[in-house]
N, C-alpha and C positions, 0 to 999 in steps of 0.2 A: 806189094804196093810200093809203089816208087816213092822217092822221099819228097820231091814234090807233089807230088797227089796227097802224100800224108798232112805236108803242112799246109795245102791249101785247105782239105778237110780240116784241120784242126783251127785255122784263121776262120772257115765258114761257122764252127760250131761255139768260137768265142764271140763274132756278131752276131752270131744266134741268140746267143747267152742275154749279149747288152741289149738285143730288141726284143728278145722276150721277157724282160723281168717286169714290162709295164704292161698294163691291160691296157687299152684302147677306149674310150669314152662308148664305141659302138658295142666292143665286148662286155662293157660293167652294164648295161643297157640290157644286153641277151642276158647276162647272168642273174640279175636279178626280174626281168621281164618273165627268165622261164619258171623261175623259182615263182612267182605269184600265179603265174596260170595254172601250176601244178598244185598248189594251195588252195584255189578258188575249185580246183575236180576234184577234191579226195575223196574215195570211198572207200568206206561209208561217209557221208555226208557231215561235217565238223557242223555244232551248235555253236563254235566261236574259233574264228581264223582272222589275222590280221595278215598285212601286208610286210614285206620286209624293205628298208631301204638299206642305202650303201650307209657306209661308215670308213671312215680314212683311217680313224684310229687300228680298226680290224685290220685295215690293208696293212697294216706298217707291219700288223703283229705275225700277219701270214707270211710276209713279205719276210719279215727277220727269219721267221722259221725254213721258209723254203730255201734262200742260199744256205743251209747248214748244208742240204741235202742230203735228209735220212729219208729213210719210206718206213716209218711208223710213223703213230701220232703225239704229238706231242703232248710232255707231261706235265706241262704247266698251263696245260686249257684247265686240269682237273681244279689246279686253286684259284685260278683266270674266273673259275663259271664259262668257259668259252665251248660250246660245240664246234669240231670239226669235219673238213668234209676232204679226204686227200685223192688224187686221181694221176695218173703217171700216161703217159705216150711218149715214142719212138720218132715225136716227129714235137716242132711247135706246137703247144696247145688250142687245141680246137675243144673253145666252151664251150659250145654248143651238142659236140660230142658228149661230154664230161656231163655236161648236164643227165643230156637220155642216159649215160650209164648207170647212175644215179638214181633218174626216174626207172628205170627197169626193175629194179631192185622192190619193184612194190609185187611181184609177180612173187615175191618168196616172202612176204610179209603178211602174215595172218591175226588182222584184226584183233580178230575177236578172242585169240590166245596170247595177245599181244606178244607173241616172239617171231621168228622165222622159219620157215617149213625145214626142214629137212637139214638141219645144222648150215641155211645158206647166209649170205652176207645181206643183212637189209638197214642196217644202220644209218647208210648215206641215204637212202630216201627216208627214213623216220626225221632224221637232222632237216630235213626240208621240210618238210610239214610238220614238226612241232609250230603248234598252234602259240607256244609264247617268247620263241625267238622272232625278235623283228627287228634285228641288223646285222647287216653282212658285209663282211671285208675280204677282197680273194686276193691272191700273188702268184704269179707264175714265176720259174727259174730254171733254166738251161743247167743240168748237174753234168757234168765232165764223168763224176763218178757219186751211180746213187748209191750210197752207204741201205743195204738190203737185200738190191739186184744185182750190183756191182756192174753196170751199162750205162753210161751213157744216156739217160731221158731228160724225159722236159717236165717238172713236176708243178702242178696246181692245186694251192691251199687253200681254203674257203676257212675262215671263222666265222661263228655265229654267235650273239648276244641276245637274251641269255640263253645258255646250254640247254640244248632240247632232246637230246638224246640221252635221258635218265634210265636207267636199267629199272624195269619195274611199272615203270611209268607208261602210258600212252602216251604219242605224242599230240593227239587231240581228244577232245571230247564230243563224241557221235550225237548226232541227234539234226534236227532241221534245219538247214543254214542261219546264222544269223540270231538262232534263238536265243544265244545268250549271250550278245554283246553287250557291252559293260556300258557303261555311263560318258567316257572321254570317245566311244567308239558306235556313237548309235546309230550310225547310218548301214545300210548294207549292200554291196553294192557287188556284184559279181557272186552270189559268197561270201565275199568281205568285209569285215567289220569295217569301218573307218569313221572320220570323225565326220563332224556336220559341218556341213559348207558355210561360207559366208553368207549371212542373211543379206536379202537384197532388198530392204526396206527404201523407201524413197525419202531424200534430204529431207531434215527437216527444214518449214516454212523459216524465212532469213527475218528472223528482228532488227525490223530499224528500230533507234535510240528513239525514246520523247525525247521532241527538241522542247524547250521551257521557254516559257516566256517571258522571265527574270532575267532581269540585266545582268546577273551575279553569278548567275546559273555555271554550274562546272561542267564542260562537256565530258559529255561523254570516253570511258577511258579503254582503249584495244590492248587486251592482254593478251600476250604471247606463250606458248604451248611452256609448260614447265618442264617438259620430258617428251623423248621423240617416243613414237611405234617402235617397238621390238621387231627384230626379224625371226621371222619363223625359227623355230630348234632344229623343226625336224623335216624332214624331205628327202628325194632321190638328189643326192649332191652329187654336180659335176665337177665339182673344182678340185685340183689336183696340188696339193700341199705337200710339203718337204720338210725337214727339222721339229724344232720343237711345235713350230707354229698350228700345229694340227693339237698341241695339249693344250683344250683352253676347259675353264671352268665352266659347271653345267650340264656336262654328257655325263649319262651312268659309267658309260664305256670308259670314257677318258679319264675321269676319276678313279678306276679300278683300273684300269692297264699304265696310268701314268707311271708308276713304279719301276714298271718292266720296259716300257719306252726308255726310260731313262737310263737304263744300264744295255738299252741295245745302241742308244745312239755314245755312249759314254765306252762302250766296248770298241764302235767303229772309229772312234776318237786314238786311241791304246795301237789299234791295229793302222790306221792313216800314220 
């Protein structure tokens, strides 16, 4: 290899690196789209599955993990509660791939003995259908060199909240879709548990004031709202956040990963 062809390869595989390390709003979209479709078919049949959405916090956390670039999994999902889901190719990541790998892996998972046939790999599809992880954060990163393989890949991290892939454990509980959603989750809707929609009751009828017939009479007084509407917690979030500004009060995740946000962005501080 001529040393120009070497360093043009090495220049294409460093803009590789900078345009791979962000998912795409259409990618976080596949990834969590296939993860629910795959959730709403499980068989045998879940008595309770919820939906999963994104989470920025997970991204950050997957995100730290994948620049290290090792191919194990990491050791501090176990004090995290974090499941994870890791996947490697020879080329940029293609989710949609990574996903079917994933789903394949139900072809060597046996139910009903809750382990995997034949000493095979089925973990990454159990971490998808654990019926009580319902957030996910994924990162991609272009490794130069994967500490494992020692090659050159593009490696994709997935975390999940909370950790679904307990040894011991099913990852759901069989029985009739929907049979045993919970109280915050009564509606069901594919298979899926989820919440109940906004009632669409009609306004109520508008009270006009008694005007009085007293000359003294006080009118009538318009008080104004003491406290606005909340915005929703939870949802499939699009918006793409950077620094600390994604650790706010109120998320399970956030309050349990804030710790470790903190010495990852405090580590990149040390190294800048």
């Amino acid at each position: 290899m001529s040393g120009n062809t070497a360093l043009r390869n090495a220049t294409l595989w460093i803009l590789l690196s900078l345009a791979a390390g962000h998912l795409t709003e259409q990618q976080i979209s596949t990834i969590v789209d296939i993860h629910n479709e795959i959730r709403s078919q499980v068989n045998p049949s879940a008595a309770f599955m919820q939906k999963v959405v994104w989470d920025e916090t997970l991204r950050l956390v997957a995100e730290a993990y994948a620049t290290k670039c090792i191919w194990e999994y990491n050791p501090d999902c176990k004090s995290l509660k974090l499941g994870e889901n890791l996947f490697v190719s020879d080329e940029v990541i293609n989710v949609t791939k990574a996903m079917d790998v994933w789903f394949e892996e139900n072809r060597d998972y046996d139910y009903e003995n809750n382990k995997c046939t034949d000493d095979q790999i089925c973990r990454h599809y159990t971490q998808m259908v654990c019926a009580h992880s319902k957030q996910i954060g994924c990162a991609t990163h272009v490794c130069e060199t994967l500490k494992g393989l020692g090659l050159k890949k593009s490696l994709l991290v997935c975390n999940y909240y909370p950790i679904g892939d307990v040894k011991g454990q099913r990852p759901y509980e069989s029985g009739i879709s929907c049979l045993n959603c919970p109280e915050e989750l009564p509606m069901c809707e594919k298979n899926i548990c989820e919440k109940k929609l906004p009632s669409e009751e009609p306004p109520e009828a508008t009270k006009h004031p008694v005007v009085s017939t007293e000359q003294n009479a006080t009118p009538p007084r318009t008080h104004e709202p003491t406290s606005f509407p909340e915005e929703p917690t939870e949802g499939h979030s699009r918006i793409r956040k950077t620094g600390l500004d994604v650790i706010k009060a109120g998320s399970e995740v956030e309050k349990t990963l804030a710790p470790l946000l903190m010495l990852v962005w405090l580590s990149a501080a040390f190294i800048l």
